[in-house]
C-alpha positions as CSV (number, residue, x, y, z in Angstrom):
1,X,6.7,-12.5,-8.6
2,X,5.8,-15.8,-6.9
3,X,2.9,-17.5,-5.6
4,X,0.5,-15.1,-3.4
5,X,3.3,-12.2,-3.4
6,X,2.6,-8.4,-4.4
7,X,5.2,-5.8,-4.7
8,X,4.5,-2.0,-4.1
9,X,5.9,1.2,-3.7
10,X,4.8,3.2,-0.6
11,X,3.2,6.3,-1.2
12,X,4.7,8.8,1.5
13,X,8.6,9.1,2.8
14,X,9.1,8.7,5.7
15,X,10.6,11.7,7.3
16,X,8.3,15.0,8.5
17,X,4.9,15.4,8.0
18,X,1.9,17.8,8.7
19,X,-1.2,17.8,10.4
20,X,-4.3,18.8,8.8
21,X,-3.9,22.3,10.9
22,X,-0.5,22.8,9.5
23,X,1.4,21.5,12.7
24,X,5.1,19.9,11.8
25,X,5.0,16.5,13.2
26,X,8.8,15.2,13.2
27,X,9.7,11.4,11.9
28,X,11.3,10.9,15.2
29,X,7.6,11.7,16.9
30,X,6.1,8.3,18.5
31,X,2.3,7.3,16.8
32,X,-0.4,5.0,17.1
33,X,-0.4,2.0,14.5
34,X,-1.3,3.1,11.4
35,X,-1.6,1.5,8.0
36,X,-0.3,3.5,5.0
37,X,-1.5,3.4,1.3
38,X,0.7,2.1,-1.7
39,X,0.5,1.6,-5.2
40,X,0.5,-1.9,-6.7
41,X,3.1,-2.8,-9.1
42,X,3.4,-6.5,-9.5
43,X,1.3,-9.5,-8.5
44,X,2.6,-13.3,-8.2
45,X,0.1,-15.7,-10.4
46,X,-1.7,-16.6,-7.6
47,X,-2.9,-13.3,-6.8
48,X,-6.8,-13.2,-7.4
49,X,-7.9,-9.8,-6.2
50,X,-5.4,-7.1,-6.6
51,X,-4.2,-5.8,-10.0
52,X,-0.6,-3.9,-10.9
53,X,-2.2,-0.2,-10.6
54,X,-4.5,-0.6,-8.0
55,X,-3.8,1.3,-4.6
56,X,-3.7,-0.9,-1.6
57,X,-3.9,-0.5,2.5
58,X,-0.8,-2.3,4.5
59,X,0.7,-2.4,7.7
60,X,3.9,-0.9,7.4
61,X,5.2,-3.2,10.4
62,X,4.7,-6.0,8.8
63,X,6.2,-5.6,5.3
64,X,9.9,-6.9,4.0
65,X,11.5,-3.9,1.7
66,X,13.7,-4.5,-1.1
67,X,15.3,-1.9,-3.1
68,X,15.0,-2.9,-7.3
69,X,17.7,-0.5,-9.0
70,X,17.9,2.1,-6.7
71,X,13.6,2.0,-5.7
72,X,12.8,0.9,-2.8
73,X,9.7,-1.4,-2.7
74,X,7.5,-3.7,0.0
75,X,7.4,-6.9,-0.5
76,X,4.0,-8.6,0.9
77,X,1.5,-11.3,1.0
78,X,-2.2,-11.1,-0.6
79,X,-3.7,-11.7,3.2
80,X,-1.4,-9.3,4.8
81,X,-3.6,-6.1,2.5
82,X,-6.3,-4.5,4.6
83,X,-8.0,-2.6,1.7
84,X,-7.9,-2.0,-1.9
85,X,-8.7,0.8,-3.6
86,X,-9.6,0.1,-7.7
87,X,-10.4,2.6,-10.4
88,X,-11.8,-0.4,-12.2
89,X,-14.2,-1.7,-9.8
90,X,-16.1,2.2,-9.6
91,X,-18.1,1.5,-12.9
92,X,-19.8,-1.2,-11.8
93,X,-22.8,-1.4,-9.9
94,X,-22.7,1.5,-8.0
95,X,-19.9,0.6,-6.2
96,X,-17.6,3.0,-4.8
97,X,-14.2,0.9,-5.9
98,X,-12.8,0.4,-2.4
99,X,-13.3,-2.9,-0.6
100,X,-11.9,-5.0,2.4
């Protein structure tokens, strides 16, 4: 990984999915924008607040995929993360370990 780079794998395919009343929303159905969740799996030396482990919110229209024997993965800048979501930062101070 280089510079300000992080590499992630998405969390959720991208074919059908449910509402939370059990309606069947096909992947061909049109949606708002909405950012999806991923977990981090590599960070370029320059990355300073996200950690291999740590879940992250993207845009998914702006991410470059590449596929790392036979995964698929997003590719991304540091700025281009929306949120992240750490385990680690929950112990301290009260915090609840997600931050923007």
């Amino acid at each position: 990984m280089l510079h300000d780079r992080v590499l992630v794998r998405t969390d959720t395919s991208e074919g059908e999915r449910r509402s939370s009343g059990g309606i069947v929303i096909p992947a061909t159905a049109a949606v708002g924008r909405k950012l999806d969740w991923a977990e981090v799996v590599a960070v370029g030396q320059n990355v300073r607040t996200v950690e291999p482990g740590d879940r992250v919110l993207y845009d998914p229209e702006d991410r470059a995929e590449v596929e790392v024997r036979g995964v698929a993965y997003v590719l991304m800048r540091e700025r281009d993360l929306h949120a992240v979501a750490a385990e680690r930062l929950q112990d301290s101070d009260g915090s609840t370990g997600l931050y923007l």
